[in-house]
VEXDREN-2710 file (C-alpha; in Angstrom, 1 decimal):
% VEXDREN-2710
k/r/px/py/pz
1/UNK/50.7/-36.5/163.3
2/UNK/53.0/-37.2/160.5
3/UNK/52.3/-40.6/158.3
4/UNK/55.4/-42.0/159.3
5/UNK/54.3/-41.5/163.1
6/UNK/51.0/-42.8/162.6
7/UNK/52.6/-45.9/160.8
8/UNK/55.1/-46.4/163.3
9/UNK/52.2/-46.5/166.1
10/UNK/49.6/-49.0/164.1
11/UNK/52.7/-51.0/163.5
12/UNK/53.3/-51.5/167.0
13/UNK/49.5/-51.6/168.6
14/UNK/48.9/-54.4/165.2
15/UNK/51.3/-56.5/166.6
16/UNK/50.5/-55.8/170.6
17/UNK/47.3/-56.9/169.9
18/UNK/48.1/-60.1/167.9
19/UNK/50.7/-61.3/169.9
20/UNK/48.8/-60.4/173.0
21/UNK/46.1/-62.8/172.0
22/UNK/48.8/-65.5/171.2
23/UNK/48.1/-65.6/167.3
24/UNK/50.4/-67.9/165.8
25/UNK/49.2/-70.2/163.1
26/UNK/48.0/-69.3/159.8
27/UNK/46.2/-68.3/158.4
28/UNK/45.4/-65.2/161.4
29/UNK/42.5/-63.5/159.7
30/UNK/42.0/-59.9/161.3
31/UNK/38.4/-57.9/160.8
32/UNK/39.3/-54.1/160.3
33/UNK/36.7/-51.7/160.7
34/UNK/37.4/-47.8/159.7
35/UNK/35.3/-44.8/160.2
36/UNK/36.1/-41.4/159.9
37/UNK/34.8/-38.5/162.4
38/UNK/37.9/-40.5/165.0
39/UNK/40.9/-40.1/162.3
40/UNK/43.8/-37.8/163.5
41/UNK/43.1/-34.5/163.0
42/UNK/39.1/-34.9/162.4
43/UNK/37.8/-31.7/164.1
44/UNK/34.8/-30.3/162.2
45/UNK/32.5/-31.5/159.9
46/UNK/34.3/-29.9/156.8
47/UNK/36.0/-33.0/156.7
48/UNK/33.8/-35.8/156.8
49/UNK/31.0/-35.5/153.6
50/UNK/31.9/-35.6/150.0
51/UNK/29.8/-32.3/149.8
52/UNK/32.8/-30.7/152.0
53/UNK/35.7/-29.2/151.6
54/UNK/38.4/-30.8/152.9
55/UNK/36.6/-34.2/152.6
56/UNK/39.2/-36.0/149.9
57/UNK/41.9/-34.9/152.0
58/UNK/40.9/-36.9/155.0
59/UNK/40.1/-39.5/153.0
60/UNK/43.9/-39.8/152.4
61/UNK/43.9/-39.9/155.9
62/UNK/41.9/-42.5/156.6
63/UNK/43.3/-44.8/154.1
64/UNK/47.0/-44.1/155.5
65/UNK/45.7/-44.8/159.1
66/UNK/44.0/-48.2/157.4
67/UNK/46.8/-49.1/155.2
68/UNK/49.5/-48.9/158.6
69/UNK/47.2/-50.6/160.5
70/UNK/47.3/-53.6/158.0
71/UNK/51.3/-53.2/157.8
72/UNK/51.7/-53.5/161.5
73/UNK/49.0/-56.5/161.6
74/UNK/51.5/-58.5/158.7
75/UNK/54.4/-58.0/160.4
76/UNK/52.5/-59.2/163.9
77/UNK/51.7/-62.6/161.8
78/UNK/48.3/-61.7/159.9
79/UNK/47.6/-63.3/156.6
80/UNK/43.9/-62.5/155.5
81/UNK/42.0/-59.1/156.0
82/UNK/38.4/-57.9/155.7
83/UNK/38.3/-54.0/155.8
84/UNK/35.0/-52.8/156.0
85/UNK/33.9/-49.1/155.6
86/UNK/30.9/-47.8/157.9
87/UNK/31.5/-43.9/157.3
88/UNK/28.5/-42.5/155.4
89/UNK/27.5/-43.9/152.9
90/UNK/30.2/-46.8/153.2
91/UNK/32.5/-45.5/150.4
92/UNK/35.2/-43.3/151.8
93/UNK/37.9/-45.6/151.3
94/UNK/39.7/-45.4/148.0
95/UNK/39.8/-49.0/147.1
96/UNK/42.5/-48.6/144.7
97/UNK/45.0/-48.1/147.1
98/UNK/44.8/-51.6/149.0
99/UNK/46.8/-54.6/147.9
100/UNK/44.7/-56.6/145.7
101/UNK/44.5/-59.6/148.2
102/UNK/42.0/-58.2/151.0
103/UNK/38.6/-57.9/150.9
104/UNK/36.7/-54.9/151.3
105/UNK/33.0/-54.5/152.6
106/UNK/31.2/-51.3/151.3
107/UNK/27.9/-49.5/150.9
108/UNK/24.9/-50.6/153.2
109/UNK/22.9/-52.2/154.2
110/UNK/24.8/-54.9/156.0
111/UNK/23.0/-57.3/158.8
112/UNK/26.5/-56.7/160.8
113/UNK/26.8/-53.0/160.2
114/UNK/30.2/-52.1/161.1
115/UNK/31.8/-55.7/161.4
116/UNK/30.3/-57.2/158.4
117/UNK/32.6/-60.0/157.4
118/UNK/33.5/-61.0/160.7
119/UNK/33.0/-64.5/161.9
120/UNK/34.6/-66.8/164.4
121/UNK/37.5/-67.3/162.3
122/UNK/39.1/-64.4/162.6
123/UNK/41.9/-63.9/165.3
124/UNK/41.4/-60.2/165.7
125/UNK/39.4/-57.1/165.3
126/UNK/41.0/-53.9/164.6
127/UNK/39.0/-50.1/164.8
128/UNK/40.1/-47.2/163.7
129/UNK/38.3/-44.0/163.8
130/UNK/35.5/-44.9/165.4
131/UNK/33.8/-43.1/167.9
132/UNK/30.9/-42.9/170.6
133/UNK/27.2/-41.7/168.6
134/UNK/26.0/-38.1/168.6
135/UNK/22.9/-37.9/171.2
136/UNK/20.0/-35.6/170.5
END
């Protein structure tokens, strides 16, 4: 999937979900939580470790499929963001590509693992990328 398809699709599931849930003063604070092994075109390993291959590539990926997300959340009406990265190690995302007014949770360990930041008020949560555990 192209980046201007996957853009197009955040943008419009952002502002579903905000509208959906009637989000209309300010400031809306979403929660966005990212992982990797569930980013479009994840299908082996290669691609989720810094030891790997193809690992910095689909770390682009992962920060276009984040940084749509937060596009399509703005234009829904969102105002503050907490982005939190749960893949690994928690440091996957390259930081220097978000606008300077978010905050970003990284690196463990964190009491609310995935959601750290989250508390009752934010108007949404948004995954991406996530995806059900491994079982022995």
């Amino acid at each position: 999937m192209n980046r201007a398809v996957r853009r197009a699709a955040f943008l419009a599931a952002a502002a579903a979900v905000l509208f959906a849930a009637g989000v209309q003063a300010a400031p809306v604070r979403v929660c966005r939580s990212v992982d990797m092994e569930g980013i479009a075109g994840v299908v082996t390993s290669d691609q989720l470790g810094p030891e790997r291959f193809e690992y910095a590539r689909f770390r682009e990926f992962m920060m276009e499929e984040t940084l749509a997300a937060i596009d399509g959340a703005l234009a829904a009406g969102a105002t503050e963001f907490v982005v939190s990265d749960p893949h690994g190690n928690g440091e996957s995302l390259l930081i220097d590509k978000f606008p300077k007014d978010l905050q970003i949770v990284r690196a463990w360990p964190r009491p609310f693992a995935m959601m750290q930041g989250i508390d009752d008020s934010f108007a949404a949560a948004m995954f991406a990328g996530l995806r059900i555990p491994r079982r022995p």
